[in-house]
Every structure is written in C-alpha cells, then in structure tokens.
N, C-alpha and C positions, 0 to 999 in steps of 0.2 A: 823905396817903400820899406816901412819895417817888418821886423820877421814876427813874425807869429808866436807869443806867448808859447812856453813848454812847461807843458804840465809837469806836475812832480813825478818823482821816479816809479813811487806807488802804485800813482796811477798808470803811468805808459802802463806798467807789467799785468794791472787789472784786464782778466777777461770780461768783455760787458755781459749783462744780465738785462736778457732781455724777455719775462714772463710773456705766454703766449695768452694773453687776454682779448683779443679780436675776434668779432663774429662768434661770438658767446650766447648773442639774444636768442630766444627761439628755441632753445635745443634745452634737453634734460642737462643739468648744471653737474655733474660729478665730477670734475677734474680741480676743483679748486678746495674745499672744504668744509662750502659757507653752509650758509642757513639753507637748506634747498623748498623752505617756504613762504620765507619772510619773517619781517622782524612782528616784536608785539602791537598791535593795532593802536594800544597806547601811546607809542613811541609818535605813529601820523599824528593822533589825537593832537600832541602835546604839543608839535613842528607845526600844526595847523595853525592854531592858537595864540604862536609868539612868534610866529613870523609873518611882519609887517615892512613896511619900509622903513618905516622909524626905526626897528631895530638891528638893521641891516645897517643903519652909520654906525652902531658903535662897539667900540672895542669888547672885546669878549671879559666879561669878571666871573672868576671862578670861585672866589671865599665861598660860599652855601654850597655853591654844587659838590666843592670841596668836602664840606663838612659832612654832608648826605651818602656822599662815594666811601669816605673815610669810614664812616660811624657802619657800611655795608661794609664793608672788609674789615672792620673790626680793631682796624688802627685809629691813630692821630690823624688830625689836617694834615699836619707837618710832617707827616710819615707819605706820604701820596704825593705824585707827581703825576700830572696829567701828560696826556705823550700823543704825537700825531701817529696813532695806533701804536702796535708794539714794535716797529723798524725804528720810530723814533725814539723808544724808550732804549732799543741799542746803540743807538748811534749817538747819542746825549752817554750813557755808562762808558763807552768805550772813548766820546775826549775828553769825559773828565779824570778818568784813572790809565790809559794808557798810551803812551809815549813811544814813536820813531822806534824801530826797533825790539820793542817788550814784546817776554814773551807770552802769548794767546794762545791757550787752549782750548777747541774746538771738539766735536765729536761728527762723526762723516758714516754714513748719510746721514745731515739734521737743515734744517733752513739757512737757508743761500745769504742771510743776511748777517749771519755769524759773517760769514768770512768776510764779503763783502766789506763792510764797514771796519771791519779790523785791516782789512790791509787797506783801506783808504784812507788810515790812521798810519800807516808805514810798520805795523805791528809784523814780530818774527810770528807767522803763525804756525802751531803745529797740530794735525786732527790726528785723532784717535778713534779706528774702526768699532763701530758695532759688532758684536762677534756675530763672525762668520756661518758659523750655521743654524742659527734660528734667530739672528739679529737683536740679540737679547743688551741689555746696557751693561757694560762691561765695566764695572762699579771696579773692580779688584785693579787693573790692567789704566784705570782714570788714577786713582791714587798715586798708584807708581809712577806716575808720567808727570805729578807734579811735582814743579823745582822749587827751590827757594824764592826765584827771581820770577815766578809767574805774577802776573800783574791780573789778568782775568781768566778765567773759566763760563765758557756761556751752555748751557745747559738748557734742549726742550724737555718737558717731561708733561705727557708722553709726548715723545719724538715722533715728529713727521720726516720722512713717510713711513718708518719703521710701523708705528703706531707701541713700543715698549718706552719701560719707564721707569723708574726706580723710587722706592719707597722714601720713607720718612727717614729712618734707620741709615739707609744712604745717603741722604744727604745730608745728617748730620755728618757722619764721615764726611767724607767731602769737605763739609766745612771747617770742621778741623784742624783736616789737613792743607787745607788750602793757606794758613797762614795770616796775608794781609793782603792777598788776592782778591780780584773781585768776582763773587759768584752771583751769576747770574741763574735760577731758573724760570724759564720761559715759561707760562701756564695758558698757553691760548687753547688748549682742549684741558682744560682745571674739569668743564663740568660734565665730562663723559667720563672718566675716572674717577673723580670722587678724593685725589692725592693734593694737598698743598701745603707748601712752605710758611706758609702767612702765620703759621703760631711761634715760628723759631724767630722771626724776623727781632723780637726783643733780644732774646738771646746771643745770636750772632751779629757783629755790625759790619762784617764781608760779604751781607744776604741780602743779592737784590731779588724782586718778584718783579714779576710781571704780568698782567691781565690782558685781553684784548674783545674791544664788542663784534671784533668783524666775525666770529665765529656762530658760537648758539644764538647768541644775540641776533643778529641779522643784520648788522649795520655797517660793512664790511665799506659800502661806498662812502660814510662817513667820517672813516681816518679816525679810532677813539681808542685809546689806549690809557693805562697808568704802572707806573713803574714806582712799587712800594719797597723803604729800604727806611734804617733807622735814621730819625729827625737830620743829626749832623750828618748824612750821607746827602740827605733829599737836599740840603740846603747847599752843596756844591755843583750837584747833580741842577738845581736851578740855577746855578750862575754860568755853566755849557748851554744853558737850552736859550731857544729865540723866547722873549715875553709873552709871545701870542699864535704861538706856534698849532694853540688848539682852537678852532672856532667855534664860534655859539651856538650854532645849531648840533654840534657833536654834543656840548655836554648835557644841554635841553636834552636831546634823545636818550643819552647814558642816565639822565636822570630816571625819565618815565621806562626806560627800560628794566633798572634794577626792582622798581614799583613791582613789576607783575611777575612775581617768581612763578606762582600756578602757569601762567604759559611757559616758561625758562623747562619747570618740571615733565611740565606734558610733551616738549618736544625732545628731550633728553632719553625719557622714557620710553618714544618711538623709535628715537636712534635703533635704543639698544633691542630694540623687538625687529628694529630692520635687521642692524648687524646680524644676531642670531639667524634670520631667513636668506640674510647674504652668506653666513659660512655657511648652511646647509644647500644651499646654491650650488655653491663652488665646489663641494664635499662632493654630492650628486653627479656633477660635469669632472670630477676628477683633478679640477684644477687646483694645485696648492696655493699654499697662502699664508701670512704669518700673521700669529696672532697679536691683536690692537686692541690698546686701552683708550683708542681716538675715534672719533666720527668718518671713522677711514679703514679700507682696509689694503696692502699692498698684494698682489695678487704675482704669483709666479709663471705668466706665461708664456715663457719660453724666448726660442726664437721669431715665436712672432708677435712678439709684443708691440712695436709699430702698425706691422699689418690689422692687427686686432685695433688700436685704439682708434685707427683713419676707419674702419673697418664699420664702429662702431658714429663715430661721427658722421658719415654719410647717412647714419640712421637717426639722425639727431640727439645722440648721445655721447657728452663729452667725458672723457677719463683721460689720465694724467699718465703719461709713458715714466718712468724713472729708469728705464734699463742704462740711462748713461752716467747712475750711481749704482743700485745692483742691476747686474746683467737679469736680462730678461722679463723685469719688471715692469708691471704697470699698478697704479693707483688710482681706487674707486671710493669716490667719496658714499657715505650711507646715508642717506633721505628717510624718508619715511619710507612705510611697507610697500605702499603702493607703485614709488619711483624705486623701489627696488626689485621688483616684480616684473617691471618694463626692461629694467637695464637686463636679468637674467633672461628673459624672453629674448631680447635681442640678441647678446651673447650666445646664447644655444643655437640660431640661426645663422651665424656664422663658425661657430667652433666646428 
C-alpha cells in the first residue's frame, strides 16, 4: 500500500482552529459579533427577486456590482476586489506578497486568521502585544519592530477582542515606515468607530483595506468581503484569488444592502446607546472592562470566566470566553438595548 501524503512542514506545526459555532440556534447570539437583528429587509427583498433556477446555472459577473461597491467606497472598479468575506481577502494578500519564511508582523490579541494563513504560507511570524495594562494599540513599540525585510503587517482597527484602535495619524506612520511591506488594515467594525484608511489608499501603494458584510450588515452567512488597495496592487492580488471565489447571491445582497444606509444608521446608533447601558451595567456589578470602539465589549471576569460564560449559556445566553488570550477574559457582543438588558439581568443572577 502507499504511504499517505505528508503535509508541509507549515502545516504539521499548525495548531487547528476550530470556532465554536454549534448549537447556536435558539439562544441570545453574543459570542460572535454579528448583527444580533438581521440584515436590511432589502437585502430578502432583492435575493427574493433574482433568485430562480435559471440563475442558479450561471456563473457569478461582477462588472456593475463592481462599479456600485466601488463608486460606495469611493474608489475605482479596479481599486476593489471582491473577497469570500474578509478571511479571504487575507489569505489572497498574504500569497500574493509573502513567501516560505518572510517575515509577518502580527499584533496579539487580534483575529486568528492573521496567524493562521501566514503560517500556512510558511511565513516567520512575529506578534507584538497590545499593552498590558488597558490593552491600548501600541502604535510606538509596532514601528520599532519593523525590519527592513518585513513583507506584511496585518492590522485590525479596531481590534477584536480588545475593541482599541488607532487613528489616522497612526497609520500613516505605519505606513511610512513600513517601507515595501504589505499593510493591511482590517475594517470589519469601520461602522461603530467612524476611523478609515480608504482616503490614504491614493497615496500609499503598501495600503490594503478591507471591508466585511458579516458584521452591521447582517450577512455574515453570506461569506461577502472586498479587499481595496491601489489599481496595480488589485491586479496581482486577482491573479492569487480563484475566478469565482464570490457567489451571486453575496454580491445581489452586498448590492441591496449598501442601498439602505437609514437602516445601516439606525442600527449602529443602537449599538452605541446599548454599549453605553452595557458599561453602566458592568460599572453597577463592579465588573471591569476595557474600553471598545467595536460592537463589543471585553469584560474582565476573573477566575471565573469559564464558569460565568457556561453559566450564562445554560440560560440561553452566548458570550465569548478569551481568557486563553487575556487571562480572565470574556467577550460580550452589544445588540440592541433591549438584548442587552436580558444579558445584564442574567448576569446579575449568577454574579
């Protein structure tokens, strides 16, 4: 018999990631991020409409939806790259600029898919802490760290779980200094802060953005992403990516979704009238917490931050443990008022 294919070396060393998404239905949703109402009624309206069986044989064309996404963010066609969410807009930047060994700069705690896909790339990866005591972006302590021979920097802003983030001011620094590096920031919470890169994007051509619809938007089951960077960037960055990597019904929805900013506004604006009733929550219960420019906030409960999130889940309420990035941490996504009212009710019944 033959022996069994062996993986690359990359990956034996890969530890798996395996997101704990199972037995989800049913329960208040705070453990992941998403929309905790639904996306814009539009969005069905639109997926009603054009989807038939005729359009299910054919290949996805994105020229117009292209131009419509473009002309909303304010770039070119040819500055936009459509992406199967934002995982894929990483994993497309990191084969087409880094190579077996290069080194990748990382920031820790920040999403799992940084590292992931750099070292399934064979990439030297090296993270650099949030500081230590109020988790803040350590903009000063990033510059230092990079070399001449960095090939990328991937950057959330604002960073999950932290929920901190660094201004405009910083990332031109950053880019600067970064050289011929590839900078990436991440912008899947762009519209609970109000911060983005998308005006430098002319200016710098080491500037990638990124967008993603699985957050405010609501279309997180969708897989709909775009990864914007200057023309001759995007044009490499498509010869890494599969031809059809996006399906039709994503960019249909992405379409009728950008359509209705009034709902995008109205549900952003409840966030942040949740958040406020969630830190005064926690303020109340004595519980710390660090402050978020995200639809999130990281909560510091202790040693028992396990016992609390299982605690919470038998009560049909899911939260997010991170104490196995910061010790003692859990992470509660912000809904509206009214799902935030339930989660601290419950909370208080076992604190």
């Amino acid at each position: 018999m033959p022996d069994a294919p062996r993986p690359r070396e990359a990956v034996l060393k890969m530890a798996p990631y395996s997101p704990p998404t199972s037995g989800r239905a049913g329960k208040l949703r705070l453990d992941f991020n998403e929309n905790t109402v639904g996306c814009s009624p539009r969005v069905l309206s639109a997926l009603r409409d054009c989807l038939t069986a005729g359009s299910l044989t054919i290949y996805p064309e994105y020229e117009e939806a292209k131009k419509e996404l473009a002309a909303f963010f304010g770039v070119s066609p040819d500055a936009l790259l459509f992406t199967n969410g934002t995982d894929e807009a990483i994993q497309v930047l990191v084969n087409t600029y880094v190579d077996d060994g290069d080194d990748v700069l990382l920031l820790r705690p920040s999403y799992a898919m940084y590292r992931f896909y750099s070292e399934v790339a064979g990439a030297a990866v090296r993270e650099l802490d949030y500081r230590a005591e109020d988790l803040a972006f350590p903009l000063e302590e990033l510059l230092e760290a990079i070399r001449p021979g960095t090939r990328a920097i991937l950057i959330a802003n604002p960073n999950n779980p932290t929920g901190s983030g660094v201004d405009l001011d910083g990332i031109e620094r950053i880019l600067k200094a970064a050289g011929a590096a590839a900078v990436l920031i991440d912008e899947a919470y762009f519209e609970f802060c109000g911060v983005t890169a998308l005006p430098l994007i002319e200016r710098y051509p080491n500037l990638f953005v990124s967008r993603t619809f699985s957050k405010v938007y609501g279309m997180a089951a969708m897989r709909m992403g775009c990864l914007l960077s200057q023309p001759a960037n995007v044009a490499y960055l498509h010869k890494a990516q599969s031809p059809y990597s996006v399906n039709s019904l994503a960019v249909i929805a992405a379409r009728a979704a950008i359509r209705d900013q009034e709902y995008i506004q109205n549900y952003v604006a409840e966030v942040h009238a949740a958040r406020e009733l969630l830190r005064a929550g926690l303020d109340e219960l004595k519980i710390p917490y660090y402050p978020s420019q995200g639809n999130f906030i990281l909560m510091r409960i202790g040693p028992r931050a396990i016992e609390v999130r299982d605690r919470l889940r038998e009560r049909g309420v899911l939260v997010r443990d991170r104490s196995y990035e910061v010790e003692g941490c859990v992470r509660v996504t912000v809904g509206t008022r009214e799902q935030v009212r339930r989660f601290l009710s419950e909370l208080r019944e076992i604190w």
